[in-house]
C-alpha positions as CSV (number, residue, x, y, z in Angstrom):
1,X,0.5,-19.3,-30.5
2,X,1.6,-18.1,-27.1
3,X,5.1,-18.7,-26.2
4,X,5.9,-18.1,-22.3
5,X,8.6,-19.1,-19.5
6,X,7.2,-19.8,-16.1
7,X,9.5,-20.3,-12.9
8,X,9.2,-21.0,-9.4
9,X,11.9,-20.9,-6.7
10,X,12.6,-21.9,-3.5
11,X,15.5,-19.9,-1.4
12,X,17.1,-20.1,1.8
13,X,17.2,-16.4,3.3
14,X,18.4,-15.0,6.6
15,X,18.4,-11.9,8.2
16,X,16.1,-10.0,6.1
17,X,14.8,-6.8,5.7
18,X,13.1,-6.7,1.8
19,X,9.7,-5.0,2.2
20,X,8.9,-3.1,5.3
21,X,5.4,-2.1,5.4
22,X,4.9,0.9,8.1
23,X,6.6,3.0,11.0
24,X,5.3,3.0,14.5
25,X,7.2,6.1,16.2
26,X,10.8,4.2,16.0
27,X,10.0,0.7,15.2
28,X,9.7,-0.3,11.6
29,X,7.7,-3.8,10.9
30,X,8.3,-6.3,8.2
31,X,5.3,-6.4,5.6
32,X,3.6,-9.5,6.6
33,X,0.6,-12.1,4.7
34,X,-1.8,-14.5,5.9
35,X,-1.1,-18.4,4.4
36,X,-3.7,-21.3,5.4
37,X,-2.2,-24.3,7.2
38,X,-4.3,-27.7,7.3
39,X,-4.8,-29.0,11.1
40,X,-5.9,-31.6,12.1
41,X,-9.8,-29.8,12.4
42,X,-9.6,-28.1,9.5
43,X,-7.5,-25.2,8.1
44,X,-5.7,-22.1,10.1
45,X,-4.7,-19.0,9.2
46,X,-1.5,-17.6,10.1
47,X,0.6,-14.6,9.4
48,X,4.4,-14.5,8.1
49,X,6.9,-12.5,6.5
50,X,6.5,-11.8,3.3
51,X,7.7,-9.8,-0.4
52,X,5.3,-8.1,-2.3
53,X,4.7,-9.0,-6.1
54,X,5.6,-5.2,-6.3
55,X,8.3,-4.9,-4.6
56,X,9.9,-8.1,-7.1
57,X,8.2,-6.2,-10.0
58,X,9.8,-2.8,-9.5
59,X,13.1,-4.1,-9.0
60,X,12.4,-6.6,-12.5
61,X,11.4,-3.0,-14.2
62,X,14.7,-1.4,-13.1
63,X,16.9,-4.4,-14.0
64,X,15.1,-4.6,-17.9
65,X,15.5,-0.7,-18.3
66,X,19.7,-1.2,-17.4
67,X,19.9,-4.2,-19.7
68,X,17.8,-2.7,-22.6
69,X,19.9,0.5,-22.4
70,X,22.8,-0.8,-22.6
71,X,21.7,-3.1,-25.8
72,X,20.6,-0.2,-27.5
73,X,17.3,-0.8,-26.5
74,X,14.8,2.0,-26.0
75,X,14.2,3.3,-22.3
76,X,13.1,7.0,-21.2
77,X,14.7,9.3,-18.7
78,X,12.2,7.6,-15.8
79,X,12.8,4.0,-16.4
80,X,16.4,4.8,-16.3
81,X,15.3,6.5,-13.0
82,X,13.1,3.8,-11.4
83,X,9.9,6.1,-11.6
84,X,7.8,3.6,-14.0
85,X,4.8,6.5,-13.8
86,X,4.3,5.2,-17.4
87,X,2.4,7.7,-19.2
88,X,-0.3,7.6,-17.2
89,X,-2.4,10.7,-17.5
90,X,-1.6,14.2,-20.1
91,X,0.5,15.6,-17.2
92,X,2.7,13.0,-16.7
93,X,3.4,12.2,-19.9
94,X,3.9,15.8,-21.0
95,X,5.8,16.9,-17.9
96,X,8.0,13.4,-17.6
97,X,8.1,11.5,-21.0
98,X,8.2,14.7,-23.3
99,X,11.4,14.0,-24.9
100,X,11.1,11.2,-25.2
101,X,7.9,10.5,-26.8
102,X,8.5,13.7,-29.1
103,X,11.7,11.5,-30.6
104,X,9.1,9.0,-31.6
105,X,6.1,10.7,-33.0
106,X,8.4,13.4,-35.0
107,X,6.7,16.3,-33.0
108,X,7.9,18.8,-30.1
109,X,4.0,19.4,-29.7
110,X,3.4,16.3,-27.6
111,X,0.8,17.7,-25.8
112,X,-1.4,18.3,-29.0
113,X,-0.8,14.9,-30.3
114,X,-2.3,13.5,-27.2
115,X,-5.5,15.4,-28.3
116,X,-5.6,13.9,-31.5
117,X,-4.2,10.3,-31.2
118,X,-6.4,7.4,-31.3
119,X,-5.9,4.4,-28.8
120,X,-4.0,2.9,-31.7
121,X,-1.3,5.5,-32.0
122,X,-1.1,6.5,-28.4
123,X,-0.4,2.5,-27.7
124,X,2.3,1.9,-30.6
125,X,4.1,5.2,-29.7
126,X,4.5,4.6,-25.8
127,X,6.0,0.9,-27.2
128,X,8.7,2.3,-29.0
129,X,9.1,4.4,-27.0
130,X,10.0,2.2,-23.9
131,X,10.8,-1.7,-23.5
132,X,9.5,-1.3,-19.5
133,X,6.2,0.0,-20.7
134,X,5.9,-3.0,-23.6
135,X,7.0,-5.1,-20.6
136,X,5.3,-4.8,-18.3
137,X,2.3,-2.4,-19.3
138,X,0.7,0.4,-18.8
139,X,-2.7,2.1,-18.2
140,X,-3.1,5.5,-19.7
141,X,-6.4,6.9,-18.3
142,X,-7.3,9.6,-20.4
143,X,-8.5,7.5,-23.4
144,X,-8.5,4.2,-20.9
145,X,-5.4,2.7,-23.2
146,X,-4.3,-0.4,-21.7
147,X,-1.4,-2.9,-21.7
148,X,-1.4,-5.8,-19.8
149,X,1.8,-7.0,-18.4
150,X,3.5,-9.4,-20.1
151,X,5.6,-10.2,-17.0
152,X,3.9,-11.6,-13.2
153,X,5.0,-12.0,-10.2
154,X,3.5,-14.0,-6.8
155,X,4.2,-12.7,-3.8
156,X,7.4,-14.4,-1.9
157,X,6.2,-15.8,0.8
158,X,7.4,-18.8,3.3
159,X,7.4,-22.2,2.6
160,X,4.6,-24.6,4.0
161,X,7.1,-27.1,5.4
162,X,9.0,-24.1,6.9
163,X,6.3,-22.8,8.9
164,X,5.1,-26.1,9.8
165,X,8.3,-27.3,10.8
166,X,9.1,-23.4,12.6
167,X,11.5,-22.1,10.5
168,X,10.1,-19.1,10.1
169,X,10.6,-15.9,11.6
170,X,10.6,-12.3,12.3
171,X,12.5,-10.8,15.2
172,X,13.2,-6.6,16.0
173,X,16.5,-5.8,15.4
174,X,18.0,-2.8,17.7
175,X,19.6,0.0,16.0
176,X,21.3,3.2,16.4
177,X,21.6,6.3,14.6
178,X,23.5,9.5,15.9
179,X,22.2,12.3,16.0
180,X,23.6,15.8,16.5
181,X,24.0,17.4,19.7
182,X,21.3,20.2,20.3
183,X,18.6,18.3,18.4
184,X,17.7,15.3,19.8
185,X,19.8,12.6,21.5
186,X,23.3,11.9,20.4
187,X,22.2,8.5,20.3
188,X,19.1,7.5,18.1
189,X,17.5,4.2,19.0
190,X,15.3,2.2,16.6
191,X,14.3,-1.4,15.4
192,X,13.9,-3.3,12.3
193,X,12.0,-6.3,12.4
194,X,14.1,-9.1,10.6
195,X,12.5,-11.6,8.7
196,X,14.0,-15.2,8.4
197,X,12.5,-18.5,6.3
198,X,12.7,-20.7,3.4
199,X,11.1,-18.6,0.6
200,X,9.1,-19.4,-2.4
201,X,7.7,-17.0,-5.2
202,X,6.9,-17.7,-8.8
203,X,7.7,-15.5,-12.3
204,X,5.7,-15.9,-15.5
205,X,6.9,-14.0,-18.6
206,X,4.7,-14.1,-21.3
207,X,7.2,-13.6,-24.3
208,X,4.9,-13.8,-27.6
209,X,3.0,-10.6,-26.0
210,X,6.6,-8.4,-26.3
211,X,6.0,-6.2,-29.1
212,X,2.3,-7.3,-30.0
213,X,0.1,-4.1,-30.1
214,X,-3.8,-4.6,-29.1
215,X,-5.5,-1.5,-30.9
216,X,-4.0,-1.7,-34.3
217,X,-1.9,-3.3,-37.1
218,X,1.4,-4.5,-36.1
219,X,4.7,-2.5,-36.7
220,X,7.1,-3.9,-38.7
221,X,9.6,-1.7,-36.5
222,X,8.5,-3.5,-33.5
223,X,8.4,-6.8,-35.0
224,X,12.5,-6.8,-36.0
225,X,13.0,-5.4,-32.8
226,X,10.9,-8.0,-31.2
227,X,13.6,-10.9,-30.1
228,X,15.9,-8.6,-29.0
229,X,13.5,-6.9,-26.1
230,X,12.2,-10.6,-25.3
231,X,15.9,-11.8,-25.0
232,X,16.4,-8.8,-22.5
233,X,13.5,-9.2,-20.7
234,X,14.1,-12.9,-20.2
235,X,17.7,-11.7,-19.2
236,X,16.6,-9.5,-16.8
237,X,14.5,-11.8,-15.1
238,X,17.3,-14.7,-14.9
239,X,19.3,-11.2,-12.8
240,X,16.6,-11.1,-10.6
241,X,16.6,-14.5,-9.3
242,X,20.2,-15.5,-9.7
243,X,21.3,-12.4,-8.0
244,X,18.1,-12.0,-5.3
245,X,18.1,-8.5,-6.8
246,X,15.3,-7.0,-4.7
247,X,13.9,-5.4,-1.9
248,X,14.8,-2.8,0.3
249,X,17.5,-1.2,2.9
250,X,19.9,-3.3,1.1
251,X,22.4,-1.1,1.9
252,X,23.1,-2.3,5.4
253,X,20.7,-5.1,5.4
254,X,21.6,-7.1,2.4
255,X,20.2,-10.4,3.6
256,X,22.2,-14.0,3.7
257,X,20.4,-16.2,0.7
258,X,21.0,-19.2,-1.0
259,X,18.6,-20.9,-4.0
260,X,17.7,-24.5,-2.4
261,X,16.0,-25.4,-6.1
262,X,14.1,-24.0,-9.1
263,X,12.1,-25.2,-11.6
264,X,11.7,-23.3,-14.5
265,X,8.9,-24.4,-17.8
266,X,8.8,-22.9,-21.5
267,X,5.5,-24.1,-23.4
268,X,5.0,-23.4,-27.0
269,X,1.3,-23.5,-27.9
270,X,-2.7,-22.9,-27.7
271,X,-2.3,-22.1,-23.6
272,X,0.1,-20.7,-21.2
273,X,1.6,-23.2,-18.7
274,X,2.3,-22.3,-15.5
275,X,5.0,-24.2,-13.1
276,X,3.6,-25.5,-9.9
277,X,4.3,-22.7,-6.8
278,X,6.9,-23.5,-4.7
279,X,4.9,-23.7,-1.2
280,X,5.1,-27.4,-1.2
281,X,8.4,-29.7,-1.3
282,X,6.5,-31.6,-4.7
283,X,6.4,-29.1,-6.8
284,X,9.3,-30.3,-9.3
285,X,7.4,-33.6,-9.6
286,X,3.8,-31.4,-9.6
287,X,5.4,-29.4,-12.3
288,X,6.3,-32.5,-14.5
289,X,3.1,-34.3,-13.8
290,X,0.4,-31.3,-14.7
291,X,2.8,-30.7,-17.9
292,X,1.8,-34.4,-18.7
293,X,-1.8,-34.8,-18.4
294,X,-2.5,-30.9,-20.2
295,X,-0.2,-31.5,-23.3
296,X,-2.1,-35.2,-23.6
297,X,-5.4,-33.7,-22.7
298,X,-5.1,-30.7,-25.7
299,X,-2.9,-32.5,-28.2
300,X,-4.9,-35.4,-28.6
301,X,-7.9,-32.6,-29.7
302,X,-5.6,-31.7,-32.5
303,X,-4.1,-28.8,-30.9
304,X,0.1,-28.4,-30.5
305,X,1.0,-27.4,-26.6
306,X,5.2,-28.2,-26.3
307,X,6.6,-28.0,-23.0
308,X,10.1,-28.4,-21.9
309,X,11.1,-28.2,-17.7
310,X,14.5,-27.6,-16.0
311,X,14.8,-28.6,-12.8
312,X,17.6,-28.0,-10.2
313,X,17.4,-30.1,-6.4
314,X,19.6,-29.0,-4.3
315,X,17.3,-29.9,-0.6
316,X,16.5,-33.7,-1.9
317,X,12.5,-33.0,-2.7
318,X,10.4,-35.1,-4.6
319,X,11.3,-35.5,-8.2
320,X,8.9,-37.1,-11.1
321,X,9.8,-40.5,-12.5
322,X,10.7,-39.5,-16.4
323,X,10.9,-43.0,-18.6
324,X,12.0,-42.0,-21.8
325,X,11.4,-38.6,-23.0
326,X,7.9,-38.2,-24.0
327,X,7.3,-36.1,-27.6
328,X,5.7,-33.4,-26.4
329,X,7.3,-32.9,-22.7
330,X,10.6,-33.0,-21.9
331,X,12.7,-32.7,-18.3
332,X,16.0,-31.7,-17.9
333,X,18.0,-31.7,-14.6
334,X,20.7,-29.3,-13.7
335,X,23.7,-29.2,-11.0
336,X,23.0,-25.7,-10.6
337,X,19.9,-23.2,-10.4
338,X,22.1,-21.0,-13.0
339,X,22.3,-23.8,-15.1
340,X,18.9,-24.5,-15.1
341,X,18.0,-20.6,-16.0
342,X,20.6,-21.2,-18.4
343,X,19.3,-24.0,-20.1
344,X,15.7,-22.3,-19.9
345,X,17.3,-19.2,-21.8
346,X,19.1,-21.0,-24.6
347,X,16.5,-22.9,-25.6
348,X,13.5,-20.0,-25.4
349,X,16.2,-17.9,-28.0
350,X,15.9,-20.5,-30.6
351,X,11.9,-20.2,-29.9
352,X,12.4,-16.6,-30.4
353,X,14.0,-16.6,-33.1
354,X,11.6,-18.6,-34.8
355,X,8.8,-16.9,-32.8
356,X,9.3,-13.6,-34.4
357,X,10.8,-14.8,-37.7
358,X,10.3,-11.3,-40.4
């Protein structure tokens, strides 16, 4: 059974500077993507601001290590850091995860363990060893040992109807920076291109995979500790989007947001389901729809796909007609997009719970 909680959001943000790609001499430029636009002859491409699945992943990752070490939860010296290296070759692993690994496999001599370890005891000890790496995965080359990530991100990219209605944009800001008599002008100019749109990017965590190790029996260990590292990686998530807490040069440039609406799916079953992306002003009533016609199209085969949707619409878009409550999809409004993430949460712990029952 596979047990994941999909979400897509749209948000309103101005005055932003989240992922800057290069410098050219003193002007820095907003990371940018291609998106296809129908015309009226066919389809266009054109180029917008845009957040890399990265750039939402690394801050997710740093966000999961705080909560998980504060629950007691086990995080090394680098996820504590932000360096999610992630035991990826002998060096980096000896020279950056020593400690932390030697706690786990009762050995100071982590380096000769390495040499010795199968793929199944290299996999279960870099699990205990950190909730970010059981997370969201790892690749250890060595012995080609890897973890898929339980957690995914889209890019964050521009709405359709906000480009096609031109509410999109990225304009250089001027900047100054002093500089110290005697080495260069006292007075620094530079730019920062400023990126401005209604947003849409899309989060699927996969919580049936926390804990589950590929190349050998399970751990019991693991398997108690097992709702606990979902419920914080769930949590950590919910951070992320309730408090936009991402990108870069947020120190100055902490951009003007607002969540317009969310929708937010847990399904319970054979199949992962994934909400509908954001890009188009249906995809509340897309979510509702596709949830529909899969759970009728697999459970009357015999198989047992449950999905539940939480909605919040707060910029009037199209919602799906819902008479009655069917058995095997349900849709919830909310007044809120916290409420909705709250409602998603609640009722994913009770499936965790009975998820990873001992």
């Amino acid at each position: 059974m596979i047990l994941s909680l999909s979400l897509s959001v749209r948000v309103a943000v101005n005055a932003e500077a989240l992922n800057m790609a290069e410098a050219v001499g003193n002007y820095t430029r907003h990371r940018k993507a291609p998106v296809v636009l129908k015309t009226e002859n066919g389809y266009t491409v054109v180029y917008v601001p845009a957040v890399s699945g990265e750039s939402l992943a690394h801050s997710y990752q740093l966000l999961l290590a705080q909560i998980a070490k504060e629950r007691g939860l086990p995080v090394t010296k680098m996820d504590e850091l932000g360096y999610f290296l992630k035991f990826s070759d002998d060096t980096v692993v000896t020279k950056f995860y020593g400690g932390d690994l030697a706690r786990v496999i009762g050995s100071a001599s982590v380096d000769q363990w390495l040499k010795s370890a199968d793929a199944a005891e290299i996999e279960k000890a870099f699990v205990k060893a950190s909730v970010v790496a059981d997370v969201a995965g790892f690749l250890y080359t060595p012995k080609t040992v890897k973890r898929n990530s339980a957690i995914r991100f889209s890019y964050m990219l521009p709405t359709l109807d906000a480009i096609e209605g031109g509410g999109v944009a990225v304009v250089p800001q001027l900047h100054t920076r002093y500089s110290p008599p005697g080495l260069a002008e006292a007075q620094k100019l530079f730019y920062i291109e400023s990126g401005t749109a209604v947003y849409t990017f899309s989060a699927e965590l996969v919580a049936s995979d926390i804990s589950r190790l590929y190349y050998g029996e399970p751990d019991q260990n693991l398997k108690k500790q097992a709702p606990e590292r979902a419920k914080a990686a769930v949590d950590a998530l919910i951070a992320m989007v309730d408090g936009m807490l991402f990108g870069a040069k947020r120190s100055r440039y902490t951009p003007v947001w607002e969540v317009k609406s969310l929708v937010a799916s847990l399904s319970k079953g054979p199949v992962e389901f994934v909400t509908s992306p954001g890009i188009t002003r249906d995809y509340i009533k897309k979510t509702y729809e596709r949830a529909v016609s899969l759970t009728k199209i697999l459970n009357e085969k015999g198989s047992k796909e449950t999905i539940n949707i939480f909605a919040y619409n707060g910029e009037g878009l199209e919602e799906p007609t819902v008479s009655g409550q069917l058995k095997d999809v349900t849709f919830e409004k909310a007044s809120t997009h916290t409420e909705a993430l709250e409602k998603a949460r609640d009722k994913l712990a009770k499936l965790l719970d009975l998820l990873f029952m001992v």
